[in-house]
C-alpha positions as CSV (number, residue, x, y, z in Angstrom):
1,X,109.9,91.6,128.7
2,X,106.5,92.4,130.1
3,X,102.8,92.0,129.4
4,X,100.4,95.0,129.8
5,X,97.6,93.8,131.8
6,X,94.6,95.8,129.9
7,X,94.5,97.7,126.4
8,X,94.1,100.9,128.4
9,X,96.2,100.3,131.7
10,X,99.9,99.7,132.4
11,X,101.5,98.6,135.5
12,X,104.3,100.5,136.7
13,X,104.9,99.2,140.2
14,X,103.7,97.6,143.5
15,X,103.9,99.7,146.8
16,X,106.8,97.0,149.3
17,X,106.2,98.5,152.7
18,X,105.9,102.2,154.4
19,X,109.4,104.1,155.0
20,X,109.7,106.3,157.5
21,X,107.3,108.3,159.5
22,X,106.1,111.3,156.6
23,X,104.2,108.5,154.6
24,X,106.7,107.6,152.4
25,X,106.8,103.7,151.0
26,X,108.9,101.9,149.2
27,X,108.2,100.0,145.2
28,X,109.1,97.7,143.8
29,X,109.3,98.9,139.9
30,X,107.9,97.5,136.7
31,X,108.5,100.0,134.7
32,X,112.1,100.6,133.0
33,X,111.3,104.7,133.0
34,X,110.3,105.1,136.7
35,X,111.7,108.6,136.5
36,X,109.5,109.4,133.8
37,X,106.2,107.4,135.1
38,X,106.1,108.8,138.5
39,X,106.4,112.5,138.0
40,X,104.4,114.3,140.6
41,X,101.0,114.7,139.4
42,X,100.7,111.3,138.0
43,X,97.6,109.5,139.4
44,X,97.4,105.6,139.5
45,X,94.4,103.2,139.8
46,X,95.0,100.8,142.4
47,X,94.9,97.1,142.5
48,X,93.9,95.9,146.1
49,X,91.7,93.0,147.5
50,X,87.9,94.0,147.5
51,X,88.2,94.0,151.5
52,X,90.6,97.1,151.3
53,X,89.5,100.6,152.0
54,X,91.5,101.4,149.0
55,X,89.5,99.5,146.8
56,X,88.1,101.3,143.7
57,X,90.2,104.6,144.5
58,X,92.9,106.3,142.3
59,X,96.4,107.8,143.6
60,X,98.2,111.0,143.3
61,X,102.0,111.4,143.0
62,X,103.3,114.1,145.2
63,X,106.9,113.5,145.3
64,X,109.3,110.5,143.8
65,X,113.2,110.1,144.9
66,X,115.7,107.5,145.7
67,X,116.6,106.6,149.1
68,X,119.6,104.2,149.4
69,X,119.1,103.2,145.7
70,X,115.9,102.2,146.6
71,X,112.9,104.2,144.9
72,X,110.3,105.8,147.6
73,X,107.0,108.0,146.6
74,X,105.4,109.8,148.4
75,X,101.7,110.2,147.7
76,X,98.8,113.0,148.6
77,X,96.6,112.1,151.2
78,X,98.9,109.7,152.9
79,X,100.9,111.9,155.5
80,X,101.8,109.2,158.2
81,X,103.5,105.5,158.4
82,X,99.5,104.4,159.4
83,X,98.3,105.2,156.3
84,X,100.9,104.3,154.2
85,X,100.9,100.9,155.6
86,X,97.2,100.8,155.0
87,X,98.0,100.5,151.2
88,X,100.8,98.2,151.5
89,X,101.0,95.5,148.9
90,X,98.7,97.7,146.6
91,X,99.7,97.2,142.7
92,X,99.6,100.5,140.6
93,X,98.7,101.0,136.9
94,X,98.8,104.0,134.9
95,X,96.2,104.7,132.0
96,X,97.9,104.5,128.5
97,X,96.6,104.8,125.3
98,X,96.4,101.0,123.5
99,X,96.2,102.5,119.8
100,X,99.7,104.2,121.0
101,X,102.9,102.6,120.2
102,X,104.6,100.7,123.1
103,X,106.9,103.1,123.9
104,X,109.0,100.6,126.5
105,X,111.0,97.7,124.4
106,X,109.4,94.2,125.0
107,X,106.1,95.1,126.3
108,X,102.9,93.9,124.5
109,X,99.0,94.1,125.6
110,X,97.7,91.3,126.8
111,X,94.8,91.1,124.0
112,X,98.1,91.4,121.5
113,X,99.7,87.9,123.1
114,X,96.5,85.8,123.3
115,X,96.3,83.9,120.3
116,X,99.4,84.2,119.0
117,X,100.8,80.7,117.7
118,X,103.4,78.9,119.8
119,X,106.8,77.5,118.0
120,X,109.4,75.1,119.0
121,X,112.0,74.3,117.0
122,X,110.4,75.6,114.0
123,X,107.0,74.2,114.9
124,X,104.0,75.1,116.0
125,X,102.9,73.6,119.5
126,X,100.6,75.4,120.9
127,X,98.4,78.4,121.0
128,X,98.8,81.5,123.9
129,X,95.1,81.3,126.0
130,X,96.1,83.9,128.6
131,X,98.6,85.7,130.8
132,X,98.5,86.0,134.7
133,X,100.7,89.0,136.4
134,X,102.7,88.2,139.5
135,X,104.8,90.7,141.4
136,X,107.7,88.7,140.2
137,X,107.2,88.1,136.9
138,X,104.0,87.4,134.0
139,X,103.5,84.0,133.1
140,X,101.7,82.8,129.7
141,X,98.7,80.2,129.6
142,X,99.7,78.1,126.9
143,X,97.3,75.1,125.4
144,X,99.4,72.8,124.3
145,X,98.3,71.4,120.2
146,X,99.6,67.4,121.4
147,X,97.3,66.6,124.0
148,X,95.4,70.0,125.1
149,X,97.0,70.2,128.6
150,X,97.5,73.9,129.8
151,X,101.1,74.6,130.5
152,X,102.6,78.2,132.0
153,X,105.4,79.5,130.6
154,X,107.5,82.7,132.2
155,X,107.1,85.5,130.1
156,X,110.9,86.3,130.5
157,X,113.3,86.7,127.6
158,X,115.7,83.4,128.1
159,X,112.3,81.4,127.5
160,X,110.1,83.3,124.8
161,X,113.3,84.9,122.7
162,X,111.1,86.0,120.1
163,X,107.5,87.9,119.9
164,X,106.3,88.5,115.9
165,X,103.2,90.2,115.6
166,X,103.4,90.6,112.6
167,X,103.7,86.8,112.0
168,X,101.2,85.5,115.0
169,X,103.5,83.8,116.6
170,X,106.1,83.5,119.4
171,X,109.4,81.2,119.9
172,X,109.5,79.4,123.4
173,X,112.9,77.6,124.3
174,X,111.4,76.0,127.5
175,X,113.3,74.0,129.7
176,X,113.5,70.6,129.9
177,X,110.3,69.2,131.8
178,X,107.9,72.4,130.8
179,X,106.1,70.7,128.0
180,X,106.6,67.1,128.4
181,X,107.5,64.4,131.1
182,X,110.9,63.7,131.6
183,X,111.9,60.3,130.9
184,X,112.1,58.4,134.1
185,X,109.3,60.5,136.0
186,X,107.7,58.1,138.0
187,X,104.5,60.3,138.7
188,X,102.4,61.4,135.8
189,X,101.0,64.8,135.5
190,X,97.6,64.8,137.1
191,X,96.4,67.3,134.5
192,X,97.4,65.2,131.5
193,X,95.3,62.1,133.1
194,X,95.7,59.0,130.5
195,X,97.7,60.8,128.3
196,X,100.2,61.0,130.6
197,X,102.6,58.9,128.6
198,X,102.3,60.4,125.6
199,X,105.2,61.8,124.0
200,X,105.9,64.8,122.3
């Protein structure tokens, strides 16, 4: 279960560290058809920090294998471990068409999450504002209906069962503590201020 981060991008991976001395590094996948995505050819954009001198640049597959069960590319340009450790850390997304279908099972847009109605139980609590991406998983801004505090949920499959477009709306089976104070907190949430107490 993934978000896509932009109507026309998908993220397929995040380069670990450099392997060897040809260039080569190591990824860590987001993709669950990295055979398919990283065919040689393929050309990523690049997410990097602004201070990066790979900022604003696009790469080129030239190779793809497994090492060790471990998945290693190999990319033009980058012919030495100094260079490959020069994009270290670098997060790559491929173009894809947002009128297409999603071809990968439980992958939506972001622009198709935000907005979608929040239900518990059979009820509606809250309203999806936003998603952030993290290398380890994508986690959904949710504004809560009971007391408008912002709560983020992880976007993973034991937690948000259930995505219906076609109804708006998304079931959430959070754990115990996500939404509401447990009974017998002894420190309020800060972000919840007077309404601390408030139950749900």
């Amino acid at each position: 279960m993934s978000a896509k981060s932009a109507r026309t991008q998908l993220r397929v991976g995040r380069l670990v560290k450099a392997h060897g001395l040809k260039g080569a590094l190591k990824l860590e996948l987001y993709t669950d058809d990295p055979d398919g995505r990283f065919v040689p050819g393929a050309e990523f954009t690049l997410q990097v920090p602004e201070s990066s001198p790979w900022h604003g640049k696009t790469v080129t597959v030239r190779e793809f294998k497994w090492m060790n069960s471990h998945p290693v590319v190999f990319l033009d340009g980058i012919d030495d471990r100094t260079a490959a450790e020069s994009i270290v850390r670098a997060i790559l997304w491929i173009d894809q068409d947002a009128a297409a279908p999603v071809v990968e099972d439980d992958a939506w847009y972001d622009h198709q999450l935000v907005g979608l109605d929040v239900v518990r139980d059979g009820e509606v609590v809250g309203r999806v504002t936003r998603v952030d991406h993290f290398p380890a998983q994508d986690l959904l801004g949710v504004q809560l209906a009971a007391d408008d505090r912002e709560v983020l949920v992880p976007f993973v499959k034991v937690i948000v069962p259930e995505v219906d477009m076609s109804a708006g709306r998304l079931v959430v089976t959070p754990p115990a503590g996500l939404f509401e104070d447990l009974p017998g907190d002894d420190e309020p949430r800060p972000e919840a201020g007077d309404e601390a107490d408030a139950g749900s």
